[in-house]
matplotlib code that plots the C-alpha trace (Angstrom):
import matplotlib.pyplot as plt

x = [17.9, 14.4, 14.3, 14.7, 12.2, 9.6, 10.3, 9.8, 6.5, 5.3, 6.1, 4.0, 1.2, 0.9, 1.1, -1.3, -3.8, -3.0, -1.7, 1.1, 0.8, 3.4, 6.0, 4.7, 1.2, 0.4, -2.9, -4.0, -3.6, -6.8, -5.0, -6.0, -3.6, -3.8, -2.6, 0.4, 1.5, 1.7, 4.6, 7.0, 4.5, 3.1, 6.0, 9.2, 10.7, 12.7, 9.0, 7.1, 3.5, 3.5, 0.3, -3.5, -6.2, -9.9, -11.1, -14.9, -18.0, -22.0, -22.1, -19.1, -15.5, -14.6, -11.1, -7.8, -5.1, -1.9, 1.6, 4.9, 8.6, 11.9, 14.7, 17.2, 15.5, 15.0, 11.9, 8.1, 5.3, 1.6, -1.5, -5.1, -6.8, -10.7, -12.4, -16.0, -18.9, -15.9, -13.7, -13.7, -15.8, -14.2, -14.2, -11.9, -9.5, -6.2, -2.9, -0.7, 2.8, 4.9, 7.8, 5.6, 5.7, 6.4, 4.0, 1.7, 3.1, 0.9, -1.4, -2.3, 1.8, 4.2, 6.3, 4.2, 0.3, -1.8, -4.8, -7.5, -10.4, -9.5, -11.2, -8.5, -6.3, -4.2, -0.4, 2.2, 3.4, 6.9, 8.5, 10.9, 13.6, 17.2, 15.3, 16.1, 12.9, 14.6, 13.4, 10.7, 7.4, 4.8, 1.6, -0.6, -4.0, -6.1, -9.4, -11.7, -15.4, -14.6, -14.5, -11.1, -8.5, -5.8, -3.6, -0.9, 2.6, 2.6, 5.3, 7.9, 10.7]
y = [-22.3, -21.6, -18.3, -19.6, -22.5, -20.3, -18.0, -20.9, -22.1, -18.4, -17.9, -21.7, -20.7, -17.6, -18.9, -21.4, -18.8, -16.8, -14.0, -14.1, -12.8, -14.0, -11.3, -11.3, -10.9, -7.3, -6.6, -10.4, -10.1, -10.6, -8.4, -4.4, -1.9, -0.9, -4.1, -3.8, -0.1, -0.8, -2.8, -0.8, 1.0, -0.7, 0.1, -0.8, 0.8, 3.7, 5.0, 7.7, 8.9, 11.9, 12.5, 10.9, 11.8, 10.7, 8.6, 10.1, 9.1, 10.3, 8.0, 9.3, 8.4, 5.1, 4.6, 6.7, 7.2, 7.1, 8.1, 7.1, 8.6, 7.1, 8.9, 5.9, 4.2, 7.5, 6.3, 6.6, 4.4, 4.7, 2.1, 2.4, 2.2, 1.0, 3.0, 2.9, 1.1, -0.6, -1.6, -5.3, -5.5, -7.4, -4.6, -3.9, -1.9, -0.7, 1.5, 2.9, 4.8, 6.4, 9.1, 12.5, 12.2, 8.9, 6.0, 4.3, 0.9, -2.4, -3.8, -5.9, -7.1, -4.5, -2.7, 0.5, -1.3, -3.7, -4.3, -7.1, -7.9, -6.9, -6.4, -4.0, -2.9, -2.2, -2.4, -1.5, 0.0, 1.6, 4.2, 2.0, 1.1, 2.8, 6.2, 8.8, 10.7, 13.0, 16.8, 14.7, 15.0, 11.7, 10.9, 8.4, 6.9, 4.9, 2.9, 0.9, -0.2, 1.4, 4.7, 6.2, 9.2, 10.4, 12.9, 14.6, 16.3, 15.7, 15.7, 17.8, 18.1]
z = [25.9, 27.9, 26.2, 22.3, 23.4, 24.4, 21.2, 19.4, 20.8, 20.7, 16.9, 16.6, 18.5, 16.3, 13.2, 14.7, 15.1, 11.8, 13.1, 10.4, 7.0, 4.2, 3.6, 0.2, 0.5, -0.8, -1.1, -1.2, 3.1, 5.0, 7.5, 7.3, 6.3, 9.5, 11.7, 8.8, 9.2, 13.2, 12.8, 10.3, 8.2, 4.8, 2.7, 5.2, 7.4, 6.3, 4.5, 6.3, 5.6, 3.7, 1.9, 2.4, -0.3, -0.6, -2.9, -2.8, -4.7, -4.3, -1.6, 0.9, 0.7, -0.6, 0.1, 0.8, -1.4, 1.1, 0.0, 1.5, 0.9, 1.9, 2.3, 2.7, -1.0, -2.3, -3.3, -2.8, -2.3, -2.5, -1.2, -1.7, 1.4, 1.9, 4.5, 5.3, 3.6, 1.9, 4.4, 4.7, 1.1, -1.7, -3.9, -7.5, -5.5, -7.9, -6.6, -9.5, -9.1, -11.7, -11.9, -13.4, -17.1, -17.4, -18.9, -16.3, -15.1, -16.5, -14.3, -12.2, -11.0, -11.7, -9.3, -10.2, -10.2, -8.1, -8.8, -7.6, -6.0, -2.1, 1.2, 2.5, 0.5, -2.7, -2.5, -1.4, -5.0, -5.5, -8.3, -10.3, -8.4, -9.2, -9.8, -7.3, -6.9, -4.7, -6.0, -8.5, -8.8, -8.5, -10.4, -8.4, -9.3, -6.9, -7.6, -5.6, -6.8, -10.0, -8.9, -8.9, -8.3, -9.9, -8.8, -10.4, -9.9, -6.2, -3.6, -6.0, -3.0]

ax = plt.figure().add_subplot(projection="3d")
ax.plot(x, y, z, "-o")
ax.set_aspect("equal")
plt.show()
């Protein structure tokens, strides 16, 4: 009984002090990507890291483009990443997923897109779910401050 007390007033104190995000919160958290991927990683998890591309302008990098694959969903994942000058900015920040040679997902709130003005970070964003992307090749397209990447055909296997 002492022990679930003191869980309780733990988990109160906490939320007291903010140190919860909602479940929900994508990349509307004030918490960094990095706080988040301590925990399970970004995406869940069953999702390891399997790719991290620059998002570069004149000035330096801007953001990284980080992908995520899950055996268990047989799905992948992507989130934009500020880093640098931008980290902590409010900045048009934008993650976007899709199956190679299918259509780009809307934005901002699809499974495949989010977009926004954030501080930290854009995403998590998933390929459609009930697709096995096992042995199938991603597209991914990151933006932050108007500046953006795209890369495609990646992580074929």
């Amino acid at each position: 009984m002492k022990r679930g007390l003191f869980a309780s007033a733990l988990v109160g104190v906490l939320l007291l002090l903010g140190f919860a995000t909602p479940a929900g919160a994508g990349g509307n958290s004030t918490l960094p990507a990095s706080a988040l991927s301590a925990a399970s990683g970004p995406c869940g998890g069953s999702y390891s890291h399997i790719g991290h591309y620059r998002i570069n302008s004149s000035a330096g990098t801007l953001a990284y483009l980080d992908v995520y694959w899950s055996g268990r969903a047989n799905r992948n994942c992507l989130v934009t990443n500020h880093s640098g000058r931008t980290y902590g900015v409010s900045l048009y920040t934008q993650a976007t997923i899709r199956p190679s040679g299918w259509n780009w997902p809307s934005c901002p709130n699809s499974t495949g897109c989010d977009g926004g003005h954030y501080s930290y970070y854009a995403g998590p964003v998933y390929t459609p779910a009930g697709v096995n992307m096992t042995n199938r090749c991603i597209d991914v397209k990151g933006v932050i401050d108007w500046t953006g990447r795209t890369l495609t055909r990646i992580h074929c296997g």
